[in-house]
Residue frames as a rotation matrix with the C-alpha (Angstrom) as fourth column:
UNK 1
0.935 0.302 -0.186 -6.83
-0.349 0.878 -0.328 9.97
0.064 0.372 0.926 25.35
UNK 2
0.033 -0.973 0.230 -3.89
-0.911 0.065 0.406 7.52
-0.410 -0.223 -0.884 25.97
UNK 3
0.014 -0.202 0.979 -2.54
0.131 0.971 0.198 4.16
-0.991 0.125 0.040 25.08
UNK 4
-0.694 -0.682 -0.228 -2.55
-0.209 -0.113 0.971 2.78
-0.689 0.722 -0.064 21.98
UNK 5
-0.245 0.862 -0.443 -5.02
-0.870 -0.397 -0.292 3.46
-0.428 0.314 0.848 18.90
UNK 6
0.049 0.049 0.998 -6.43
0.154 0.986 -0.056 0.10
-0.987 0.156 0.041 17.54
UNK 7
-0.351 -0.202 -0.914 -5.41
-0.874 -0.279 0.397 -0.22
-0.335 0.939 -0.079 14.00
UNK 8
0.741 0.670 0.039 -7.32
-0.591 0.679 -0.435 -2.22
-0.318 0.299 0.900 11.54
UNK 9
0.362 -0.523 0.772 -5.30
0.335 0.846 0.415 -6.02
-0.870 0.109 0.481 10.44
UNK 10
0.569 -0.137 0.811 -2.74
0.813 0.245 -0.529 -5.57
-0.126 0.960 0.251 7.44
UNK 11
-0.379 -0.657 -0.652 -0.10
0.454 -0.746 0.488 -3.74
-0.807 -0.111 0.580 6.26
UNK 12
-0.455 0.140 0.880 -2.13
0.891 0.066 0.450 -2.67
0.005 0.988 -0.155 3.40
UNK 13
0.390 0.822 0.414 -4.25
0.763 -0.541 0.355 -0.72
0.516 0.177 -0.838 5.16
UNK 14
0.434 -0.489 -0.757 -1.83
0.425 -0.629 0.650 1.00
-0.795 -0.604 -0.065 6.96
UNK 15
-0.259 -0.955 0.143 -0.35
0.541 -0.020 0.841 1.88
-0.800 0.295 0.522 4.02
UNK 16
-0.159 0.675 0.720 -3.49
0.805 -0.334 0.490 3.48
0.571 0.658 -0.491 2.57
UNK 17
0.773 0.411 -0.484 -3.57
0.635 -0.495 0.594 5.31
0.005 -0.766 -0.643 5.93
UNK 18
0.179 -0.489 -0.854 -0.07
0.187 -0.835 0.518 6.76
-0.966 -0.252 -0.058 5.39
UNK 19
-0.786 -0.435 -0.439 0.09
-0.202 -0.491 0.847 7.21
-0.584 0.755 0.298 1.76
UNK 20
0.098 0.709 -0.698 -3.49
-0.849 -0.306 -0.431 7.00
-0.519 0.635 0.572 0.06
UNK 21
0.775 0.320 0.546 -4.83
-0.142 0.929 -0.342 4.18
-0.616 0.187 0.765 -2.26
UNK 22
0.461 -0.760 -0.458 -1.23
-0.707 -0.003 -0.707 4.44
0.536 0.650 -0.539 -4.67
UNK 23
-0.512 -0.635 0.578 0.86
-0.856 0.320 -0.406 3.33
0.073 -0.703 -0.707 -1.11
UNK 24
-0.115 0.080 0.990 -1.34
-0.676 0.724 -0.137 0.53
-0.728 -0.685 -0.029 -0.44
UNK 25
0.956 0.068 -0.285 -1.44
-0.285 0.444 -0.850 -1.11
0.069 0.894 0.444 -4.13
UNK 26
0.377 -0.926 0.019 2.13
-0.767 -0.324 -0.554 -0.87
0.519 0.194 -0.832 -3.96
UNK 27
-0.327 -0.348 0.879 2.04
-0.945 0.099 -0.312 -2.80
0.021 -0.932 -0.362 -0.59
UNK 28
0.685 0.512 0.518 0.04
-0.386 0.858 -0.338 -5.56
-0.618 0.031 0.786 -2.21
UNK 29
0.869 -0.465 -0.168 1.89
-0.084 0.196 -0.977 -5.63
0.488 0.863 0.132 -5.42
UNK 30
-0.284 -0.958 -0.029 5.24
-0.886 0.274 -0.374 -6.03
0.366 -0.080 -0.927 -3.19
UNK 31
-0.047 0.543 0.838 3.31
-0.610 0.649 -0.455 -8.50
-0.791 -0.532 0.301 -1.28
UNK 32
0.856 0.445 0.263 2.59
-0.127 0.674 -0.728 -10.75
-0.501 0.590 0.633 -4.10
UNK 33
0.625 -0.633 -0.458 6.24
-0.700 -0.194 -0.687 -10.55
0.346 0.750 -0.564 -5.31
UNK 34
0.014 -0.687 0.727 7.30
-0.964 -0.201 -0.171 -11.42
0.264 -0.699 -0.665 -2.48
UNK 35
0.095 0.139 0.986 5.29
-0.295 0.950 -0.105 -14.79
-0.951 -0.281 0.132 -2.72
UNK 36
-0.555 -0.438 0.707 5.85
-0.068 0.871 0.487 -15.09
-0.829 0.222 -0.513 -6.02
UNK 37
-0.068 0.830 0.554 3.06
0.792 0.383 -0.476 -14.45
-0.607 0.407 -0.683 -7.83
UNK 38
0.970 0.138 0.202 3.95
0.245 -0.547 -0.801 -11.24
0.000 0.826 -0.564 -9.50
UNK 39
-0.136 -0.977 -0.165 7.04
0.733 -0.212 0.646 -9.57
-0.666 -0.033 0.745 -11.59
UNK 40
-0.174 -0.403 -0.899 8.12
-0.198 -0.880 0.433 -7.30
-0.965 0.253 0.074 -13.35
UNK 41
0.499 0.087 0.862 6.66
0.663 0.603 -0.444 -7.20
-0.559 0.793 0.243 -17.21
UNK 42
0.212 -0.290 0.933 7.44
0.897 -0.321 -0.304 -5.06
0.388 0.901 0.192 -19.91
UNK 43
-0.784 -0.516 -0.346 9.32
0.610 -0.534 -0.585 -2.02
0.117 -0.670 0.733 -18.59
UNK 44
-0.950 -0.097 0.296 7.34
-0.072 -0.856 -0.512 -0.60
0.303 -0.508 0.806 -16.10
UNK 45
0.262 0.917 -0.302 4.65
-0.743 0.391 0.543 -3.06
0.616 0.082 0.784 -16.11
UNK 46
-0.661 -0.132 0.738 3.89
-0.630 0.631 -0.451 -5.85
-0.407 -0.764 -0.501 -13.57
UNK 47
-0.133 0.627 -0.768 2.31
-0.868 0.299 0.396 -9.21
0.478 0.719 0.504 -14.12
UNK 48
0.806 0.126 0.578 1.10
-0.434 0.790 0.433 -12.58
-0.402 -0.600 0.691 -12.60
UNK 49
-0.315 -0.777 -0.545 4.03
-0.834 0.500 -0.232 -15.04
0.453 0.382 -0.806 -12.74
UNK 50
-0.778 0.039 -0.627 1.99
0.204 0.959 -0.194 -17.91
0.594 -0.279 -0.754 -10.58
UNK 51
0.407 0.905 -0.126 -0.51
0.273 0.012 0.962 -18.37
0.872 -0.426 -0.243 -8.00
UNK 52
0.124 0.132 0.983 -0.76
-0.624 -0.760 0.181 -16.69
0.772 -0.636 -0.012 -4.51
UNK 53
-0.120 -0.199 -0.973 1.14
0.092 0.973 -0.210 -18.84
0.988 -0.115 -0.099 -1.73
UNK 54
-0.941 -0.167 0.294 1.65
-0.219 -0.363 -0.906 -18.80
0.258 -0.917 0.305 1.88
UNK 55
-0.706 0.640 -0.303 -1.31
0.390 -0.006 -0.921 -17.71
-0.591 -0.768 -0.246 4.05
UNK 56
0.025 0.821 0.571 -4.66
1.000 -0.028 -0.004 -16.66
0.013 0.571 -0.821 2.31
UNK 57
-0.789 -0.274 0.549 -4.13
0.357 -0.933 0.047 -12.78
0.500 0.233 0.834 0.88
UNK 58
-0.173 0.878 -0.447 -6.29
0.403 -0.351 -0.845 -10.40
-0.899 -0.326 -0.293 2.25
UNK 59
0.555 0.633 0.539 -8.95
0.657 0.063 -0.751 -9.05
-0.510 0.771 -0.381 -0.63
UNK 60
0.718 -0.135 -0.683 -6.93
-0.541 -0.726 -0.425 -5.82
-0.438 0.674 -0.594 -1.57
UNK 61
-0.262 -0.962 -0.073 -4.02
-0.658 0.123 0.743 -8.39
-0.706 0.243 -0.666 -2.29
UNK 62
-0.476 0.319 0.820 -6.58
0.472 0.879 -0.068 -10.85
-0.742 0.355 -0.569 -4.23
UNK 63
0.715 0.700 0.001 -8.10
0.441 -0.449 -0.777 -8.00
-0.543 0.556 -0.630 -6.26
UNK 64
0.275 -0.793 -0.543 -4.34
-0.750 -0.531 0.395 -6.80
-0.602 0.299 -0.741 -7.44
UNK 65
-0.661 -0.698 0.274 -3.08
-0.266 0.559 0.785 -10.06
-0.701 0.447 -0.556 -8.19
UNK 66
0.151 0.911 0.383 -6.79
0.591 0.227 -0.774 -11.00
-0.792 0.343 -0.504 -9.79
UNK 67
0.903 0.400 -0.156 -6.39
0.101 -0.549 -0.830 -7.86
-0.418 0.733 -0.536 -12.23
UNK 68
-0.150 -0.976 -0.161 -2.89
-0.740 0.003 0.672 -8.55
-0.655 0.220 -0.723 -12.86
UNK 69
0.279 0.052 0.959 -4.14
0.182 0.977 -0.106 -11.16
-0.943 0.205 0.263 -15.30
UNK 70
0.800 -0.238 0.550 -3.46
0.462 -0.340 -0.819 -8.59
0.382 0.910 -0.162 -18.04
UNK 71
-0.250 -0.968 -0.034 -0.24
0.906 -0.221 -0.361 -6.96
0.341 -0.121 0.932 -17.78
UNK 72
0.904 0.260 0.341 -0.52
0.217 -0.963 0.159 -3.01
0.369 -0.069 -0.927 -16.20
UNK 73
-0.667 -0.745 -0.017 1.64
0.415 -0.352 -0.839 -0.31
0.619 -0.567 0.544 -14.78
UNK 74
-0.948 0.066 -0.311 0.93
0.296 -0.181 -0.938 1.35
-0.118 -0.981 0.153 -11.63
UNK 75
-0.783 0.612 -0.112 -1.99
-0.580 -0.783 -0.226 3.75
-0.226 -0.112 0.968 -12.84
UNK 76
-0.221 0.486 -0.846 -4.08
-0.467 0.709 0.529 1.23
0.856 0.512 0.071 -15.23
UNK 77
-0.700 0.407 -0.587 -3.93
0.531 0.846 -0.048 -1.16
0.476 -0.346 -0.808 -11.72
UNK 78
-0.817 0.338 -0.468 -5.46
0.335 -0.383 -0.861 1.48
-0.470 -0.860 0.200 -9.46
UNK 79
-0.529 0.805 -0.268 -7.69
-0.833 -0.553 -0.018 2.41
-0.162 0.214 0.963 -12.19
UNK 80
-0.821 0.298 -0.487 -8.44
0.236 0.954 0.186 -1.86
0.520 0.038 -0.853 -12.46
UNK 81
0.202 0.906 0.372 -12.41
-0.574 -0.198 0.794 -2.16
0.793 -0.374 0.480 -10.81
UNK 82
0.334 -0.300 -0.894 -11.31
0.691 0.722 0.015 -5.20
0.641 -0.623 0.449 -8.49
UNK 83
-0.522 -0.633 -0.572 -9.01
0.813 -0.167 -0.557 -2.81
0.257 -0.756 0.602 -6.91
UNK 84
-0.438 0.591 0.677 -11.16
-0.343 -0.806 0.482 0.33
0.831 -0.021 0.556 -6.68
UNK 85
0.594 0.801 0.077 -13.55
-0.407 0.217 0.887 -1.91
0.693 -0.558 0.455 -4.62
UNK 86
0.215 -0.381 -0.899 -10.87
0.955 0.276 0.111 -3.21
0.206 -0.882 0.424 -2.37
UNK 87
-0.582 -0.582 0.568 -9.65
0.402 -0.813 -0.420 0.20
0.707 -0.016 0.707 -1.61
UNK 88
-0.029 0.770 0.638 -13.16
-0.390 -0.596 0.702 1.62
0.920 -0.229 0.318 -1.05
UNK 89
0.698 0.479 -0.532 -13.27
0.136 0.641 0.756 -1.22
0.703 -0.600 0.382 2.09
UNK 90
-0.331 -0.830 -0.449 -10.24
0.894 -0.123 -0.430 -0.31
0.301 -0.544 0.783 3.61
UNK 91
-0.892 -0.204 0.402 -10.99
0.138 -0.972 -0.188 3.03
0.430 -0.112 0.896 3.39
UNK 92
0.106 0.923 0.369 -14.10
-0.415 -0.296 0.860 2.40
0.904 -0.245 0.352 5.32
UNK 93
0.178 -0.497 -0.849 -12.18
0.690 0.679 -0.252 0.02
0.702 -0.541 0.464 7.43
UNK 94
-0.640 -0.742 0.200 -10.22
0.735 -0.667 -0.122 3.23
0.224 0.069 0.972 8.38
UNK 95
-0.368 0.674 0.640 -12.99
-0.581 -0.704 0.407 5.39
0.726 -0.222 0.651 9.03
UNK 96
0.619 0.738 -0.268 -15.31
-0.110 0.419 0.901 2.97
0.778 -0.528 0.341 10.92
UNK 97
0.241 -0.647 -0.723 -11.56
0.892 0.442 -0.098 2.93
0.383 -0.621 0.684 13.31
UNK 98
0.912 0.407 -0.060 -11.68
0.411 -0.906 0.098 6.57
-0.015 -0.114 -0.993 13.25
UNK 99
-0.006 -0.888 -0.460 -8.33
0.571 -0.381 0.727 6.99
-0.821 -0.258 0.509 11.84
UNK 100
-0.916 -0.003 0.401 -9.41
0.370 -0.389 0.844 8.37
0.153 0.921 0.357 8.34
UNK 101
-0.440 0.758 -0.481 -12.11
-0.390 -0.644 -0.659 11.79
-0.809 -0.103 0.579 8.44
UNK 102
-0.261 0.063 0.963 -14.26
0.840 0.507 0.194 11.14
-0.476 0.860 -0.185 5.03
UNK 103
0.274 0.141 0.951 -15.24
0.535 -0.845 -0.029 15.02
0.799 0.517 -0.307 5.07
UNK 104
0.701 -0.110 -0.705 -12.79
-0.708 -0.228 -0.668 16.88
-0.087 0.967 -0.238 4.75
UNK 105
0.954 -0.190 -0.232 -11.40
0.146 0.970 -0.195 13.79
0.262 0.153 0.953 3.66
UNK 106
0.009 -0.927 0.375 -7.32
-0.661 -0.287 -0.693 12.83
0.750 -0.242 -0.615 5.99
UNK 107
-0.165 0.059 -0.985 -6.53
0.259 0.966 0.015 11.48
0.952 -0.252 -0.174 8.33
UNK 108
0.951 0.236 0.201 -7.81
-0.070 -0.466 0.882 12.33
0.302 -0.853 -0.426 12.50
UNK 109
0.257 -0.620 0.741 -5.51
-0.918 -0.396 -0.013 12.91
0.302 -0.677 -0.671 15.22
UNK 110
0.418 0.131 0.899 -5.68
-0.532 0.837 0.125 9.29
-0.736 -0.531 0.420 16.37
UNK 111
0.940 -0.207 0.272 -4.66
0.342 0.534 -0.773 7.95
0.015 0.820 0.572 12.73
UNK 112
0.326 -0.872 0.365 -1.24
-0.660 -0.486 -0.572 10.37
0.677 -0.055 -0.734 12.86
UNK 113
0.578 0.216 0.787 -0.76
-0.770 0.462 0.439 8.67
-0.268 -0.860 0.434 16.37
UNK 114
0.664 -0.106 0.740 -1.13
-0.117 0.963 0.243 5.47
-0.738 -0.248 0.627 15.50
UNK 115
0.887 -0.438 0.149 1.34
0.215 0.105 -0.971 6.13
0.410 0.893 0.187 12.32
UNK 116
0.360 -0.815 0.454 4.06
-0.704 -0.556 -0.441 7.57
0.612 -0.161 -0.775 14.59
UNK 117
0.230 -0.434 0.871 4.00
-0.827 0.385 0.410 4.98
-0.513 -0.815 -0.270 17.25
UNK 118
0.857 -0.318 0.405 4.55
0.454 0.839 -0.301 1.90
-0.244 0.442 0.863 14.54
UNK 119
0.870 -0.490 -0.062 6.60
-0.186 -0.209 -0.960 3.86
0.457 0.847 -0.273 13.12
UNK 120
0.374 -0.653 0.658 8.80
-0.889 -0.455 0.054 4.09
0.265 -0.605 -0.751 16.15
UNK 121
0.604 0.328 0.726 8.04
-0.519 0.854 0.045 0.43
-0.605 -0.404 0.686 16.77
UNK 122
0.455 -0.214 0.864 9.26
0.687 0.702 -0.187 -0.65
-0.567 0.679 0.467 13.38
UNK 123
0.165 -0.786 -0.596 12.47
-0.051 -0.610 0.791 1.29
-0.985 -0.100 -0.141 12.32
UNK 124
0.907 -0.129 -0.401 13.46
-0.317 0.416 -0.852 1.27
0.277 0.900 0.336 8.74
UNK 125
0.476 -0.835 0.277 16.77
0.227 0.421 0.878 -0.98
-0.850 -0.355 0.390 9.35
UNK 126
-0.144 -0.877 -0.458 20.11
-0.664 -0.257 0.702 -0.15
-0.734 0.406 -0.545 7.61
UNK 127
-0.932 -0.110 -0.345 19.43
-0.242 0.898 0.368 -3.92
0.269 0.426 -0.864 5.54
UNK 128
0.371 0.921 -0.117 16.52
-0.895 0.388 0.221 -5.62
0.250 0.023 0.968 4.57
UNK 129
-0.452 -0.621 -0.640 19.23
-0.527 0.765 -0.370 -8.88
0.720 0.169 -0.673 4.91
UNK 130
-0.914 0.050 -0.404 17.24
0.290 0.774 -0.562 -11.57
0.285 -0.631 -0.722 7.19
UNK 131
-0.744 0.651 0.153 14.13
-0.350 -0.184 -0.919 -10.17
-0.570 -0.736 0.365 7.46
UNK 132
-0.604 0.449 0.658 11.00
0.616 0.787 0.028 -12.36
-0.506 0.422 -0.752 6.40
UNK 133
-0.747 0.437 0.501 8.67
0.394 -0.317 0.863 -11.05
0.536 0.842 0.065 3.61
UNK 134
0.360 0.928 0.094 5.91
0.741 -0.346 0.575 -9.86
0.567 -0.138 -0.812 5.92
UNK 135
0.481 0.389 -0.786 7.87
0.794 -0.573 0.203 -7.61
-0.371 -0.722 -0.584 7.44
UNK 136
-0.908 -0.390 0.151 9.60
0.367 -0.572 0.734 -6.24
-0.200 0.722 0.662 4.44
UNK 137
-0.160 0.781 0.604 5.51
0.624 -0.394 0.675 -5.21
0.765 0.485 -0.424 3.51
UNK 138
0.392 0.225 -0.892 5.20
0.893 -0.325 0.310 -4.16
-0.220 -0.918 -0.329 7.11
UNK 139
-0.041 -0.430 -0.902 8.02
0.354 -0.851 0.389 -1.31
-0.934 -0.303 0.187 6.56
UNK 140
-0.762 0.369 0.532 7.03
0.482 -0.226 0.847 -0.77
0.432 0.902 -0.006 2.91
UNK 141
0.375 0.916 -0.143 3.48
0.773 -0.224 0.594 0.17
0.512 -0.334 -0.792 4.51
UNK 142
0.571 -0.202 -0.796 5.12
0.803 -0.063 0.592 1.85
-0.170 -0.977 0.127 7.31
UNK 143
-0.004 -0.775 -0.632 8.10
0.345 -0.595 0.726 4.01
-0.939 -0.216 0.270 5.63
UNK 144
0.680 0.288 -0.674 7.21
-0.386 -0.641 -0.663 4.37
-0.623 0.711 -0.325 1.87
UNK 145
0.942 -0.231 -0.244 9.64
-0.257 -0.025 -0.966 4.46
0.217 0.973 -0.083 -1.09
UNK 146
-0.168 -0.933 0.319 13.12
-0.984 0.136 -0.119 4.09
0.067 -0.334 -0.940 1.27
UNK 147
0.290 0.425 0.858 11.56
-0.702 0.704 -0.112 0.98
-0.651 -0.569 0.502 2.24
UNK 148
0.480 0.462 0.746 10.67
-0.071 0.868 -0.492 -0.19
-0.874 0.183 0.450 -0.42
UNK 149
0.750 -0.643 -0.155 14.00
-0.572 -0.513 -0.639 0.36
0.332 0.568 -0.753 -2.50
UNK 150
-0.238 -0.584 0.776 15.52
-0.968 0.207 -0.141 -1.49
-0.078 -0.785 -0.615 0.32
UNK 151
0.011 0.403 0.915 13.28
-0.134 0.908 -0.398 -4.51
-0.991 -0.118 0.064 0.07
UNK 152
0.460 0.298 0.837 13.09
0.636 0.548 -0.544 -5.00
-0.620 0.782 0.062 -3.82
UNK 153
-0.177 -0.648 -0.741 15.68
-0.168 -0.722 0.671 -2.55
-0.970 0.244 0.019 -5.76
UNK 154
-0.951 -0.172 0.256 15.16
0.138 0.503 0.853 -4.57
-0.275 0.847 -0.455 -9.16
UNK 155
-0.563 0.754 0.340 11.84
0.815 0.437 0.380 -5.07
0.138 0.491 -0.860 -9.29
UNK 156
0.088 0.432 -0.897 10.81
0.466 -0.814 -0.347 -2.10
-0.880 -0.388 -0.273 -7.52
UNK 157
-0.134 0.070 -0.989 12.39
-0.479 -0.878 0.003 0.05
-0.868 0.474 0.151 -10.67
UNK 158
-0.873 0.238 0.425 11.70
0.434 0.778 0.455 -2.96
-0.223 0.581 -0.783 -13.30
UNK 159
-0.277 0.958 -0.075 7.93
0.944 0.257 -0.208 -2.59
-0.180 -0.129 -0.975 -12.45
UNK 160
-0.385 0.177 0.906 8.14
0.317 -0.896 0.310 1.27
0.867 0.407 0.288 -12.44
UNK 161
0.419 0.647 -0.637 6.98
0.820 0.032 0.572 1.56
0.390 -0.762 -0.517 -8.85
UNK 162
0.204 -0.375 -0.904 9.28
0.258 -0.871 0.419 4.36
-0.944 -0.319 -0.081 -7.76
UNK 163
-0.529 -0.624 0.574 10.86
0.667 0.112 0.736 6.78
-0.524 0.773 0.357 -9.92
UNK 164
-0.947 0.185 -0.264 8.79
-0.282 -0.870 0.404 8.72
-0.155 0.457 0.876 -12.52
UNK 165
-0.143 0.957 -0.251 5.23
-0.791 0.042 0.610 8.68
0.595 0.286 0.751 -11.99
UNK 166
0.156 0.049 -0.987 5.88
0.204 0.976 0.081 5.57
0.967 -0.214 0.142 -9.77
UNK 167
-0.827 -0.559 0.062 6.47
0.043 -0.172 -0.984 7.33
0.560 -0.811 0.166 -5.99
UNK 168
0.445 0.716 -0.537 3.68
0.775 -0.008 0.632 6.80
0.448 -0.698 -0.559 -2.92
UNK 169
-0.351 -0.412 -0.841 5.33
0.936 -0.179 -0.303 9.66
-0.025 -0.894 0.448 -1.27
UNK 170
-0.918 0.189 0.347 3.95
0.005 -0.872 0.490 12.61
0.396 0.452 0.800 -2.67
UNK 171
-0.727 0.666 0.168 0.54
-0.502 -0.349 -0.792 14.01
-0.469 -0.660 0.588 -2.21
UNK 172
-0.962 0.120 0.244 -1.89
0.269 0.545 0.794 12.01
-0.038 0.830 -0.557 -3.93
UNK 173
-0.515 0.856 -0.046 -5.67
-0.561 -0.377 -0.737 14.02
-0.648 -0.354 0.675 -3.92
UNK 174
0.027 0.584 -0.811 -7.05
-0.718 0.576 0.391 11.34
0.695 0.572 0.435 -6.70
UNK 175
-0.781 -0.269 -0.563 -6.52
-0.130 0.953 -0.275 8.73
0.610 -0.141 -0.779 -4.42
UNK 176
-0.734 0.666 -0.130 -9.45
0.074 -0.111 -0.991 9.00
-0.675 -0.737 0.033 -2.73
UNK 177
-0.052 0.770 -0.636 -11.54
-0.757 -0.446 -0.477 9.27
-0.651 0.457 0.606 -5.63
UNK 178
-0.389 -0.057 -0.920 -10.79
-0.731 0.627 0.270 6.44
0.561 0.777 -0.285 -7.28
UNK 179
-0.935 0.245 -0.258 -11.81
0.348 0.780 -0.520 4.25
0.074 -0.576 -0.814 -4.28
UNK 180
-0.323 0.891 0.319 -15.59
0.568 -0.088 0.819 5.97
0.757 0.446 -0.477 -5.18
UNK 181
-0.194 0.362 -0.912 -15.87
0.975 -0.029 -0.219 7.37
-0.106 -0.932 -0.348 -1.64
UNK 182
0.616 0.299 0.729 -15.58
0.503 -0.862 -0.072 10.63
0.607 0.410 -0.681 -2.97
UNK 183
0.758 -0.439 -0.481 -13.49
0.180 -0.569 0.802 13.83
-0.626 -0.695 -0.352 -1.69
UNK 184
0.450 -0.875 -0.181 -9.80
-0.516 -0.089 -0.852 14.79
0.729 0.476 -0.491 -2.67
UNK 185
0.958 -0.183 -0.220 -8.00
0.276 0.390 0.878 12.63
-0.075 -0.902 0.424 0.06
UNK 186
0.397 -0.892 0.215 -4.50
-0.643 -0.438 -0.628 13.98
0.655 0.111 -0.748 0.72
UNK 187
0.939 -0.163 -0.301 -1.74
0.340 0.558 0.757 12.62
0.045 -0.814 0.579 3.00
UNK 188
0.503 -0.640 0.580 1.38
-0.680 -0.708 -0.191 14.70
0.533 -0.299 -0.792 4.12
UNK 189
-0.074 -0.841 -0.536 4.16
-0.011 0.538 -0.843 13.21
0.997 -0.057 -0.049 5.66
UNK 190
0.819 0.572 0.041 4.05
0.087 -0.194 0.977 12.18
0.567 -0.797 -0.209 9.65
């Protein structure tokens, strides 16, 4: 097999593809900062601050900001129903592209792939200085916690998103279970 693997639309779901349903909450929840619509609440908690501008969110970013109507920290959102069900759809997204197995639940040969060649595509740069909010989510999705340190340094540790209990890099085997699909879904580093 050659060329390049089609990847489903969104950095969200890439970001579920390289770090599990933690990485791609994250990727919404920077996303929505980024327009505006969430901050940082009580340490280590995030919260609407307005309504969702710009271009129309995709759903996993309307089901974050949607359960963001109470304050939460990271776990509480992922354990939020809204977001469960957006998760689960990605993560079929992902499968039905044949970059995510569902048993034994990872990712295929063709997902790796298509995670190395963006990756190459889309360096993490030295500076986040001039680059436009979608592609600060882009290398959030793409590179993980450096990233996203780089792109939001305040709010990132405000919100609790990195840090203790707050890192997408690790393994995460619940993450896959919370999106209902069942399994332990891991994700290792590409």
């Amino acid at each position: 097999m050659g060329g390049t693997t089609r990847v489903p639309d969104g950095p969200h779901t890439l970001a579920l593809l390289r770090g599990g349903a933690r990485a791609a909450v994250v990727t919404a929840v920077l996303d929505l900062h980024l327009r505006g619509a969430v901050r940082a609440g009580r340490p280590g908690t995030m919260r609407t601050s307005g309504p969702v501008t710009g271009a129309p969110p995709p759903a996993l970013v309307k089901a974050v900001h949607a359960s963001l109507y109470r304050p939460a920290g990271l776990r509480q959102l992922l354990d939020r129903r809204a977001v469960r069900e957006a998760l689960g759809a990605l993560r079929a997204d992902l499968v039905g592209a044949g970059l995510l197995r569902r048993f034994p639940p990872g990712r295929t040969r063709a997902g790796r792939r298509a995670l190395r060649e963006l990756r190459a595509r889309h360096p993490l740069p030295a500076s986040p200085d001039g680059l436009p909010a979608g592609d600060r989510v882009l290398l959030v999705a793409l590179h993980g916690d450096r990233a996203l340190t780089l792109s939001a340094p305040r709010f990132t540790r405000e919100a609790g998103l990195t840090g203790r209990g707050g890192t997408t890099e690790r393994e995460l085997r619940a993450s896959w279970d919370r999106g209902g699909d069942g399994g332990g879904f891991t994700c290792g580093t590409v």
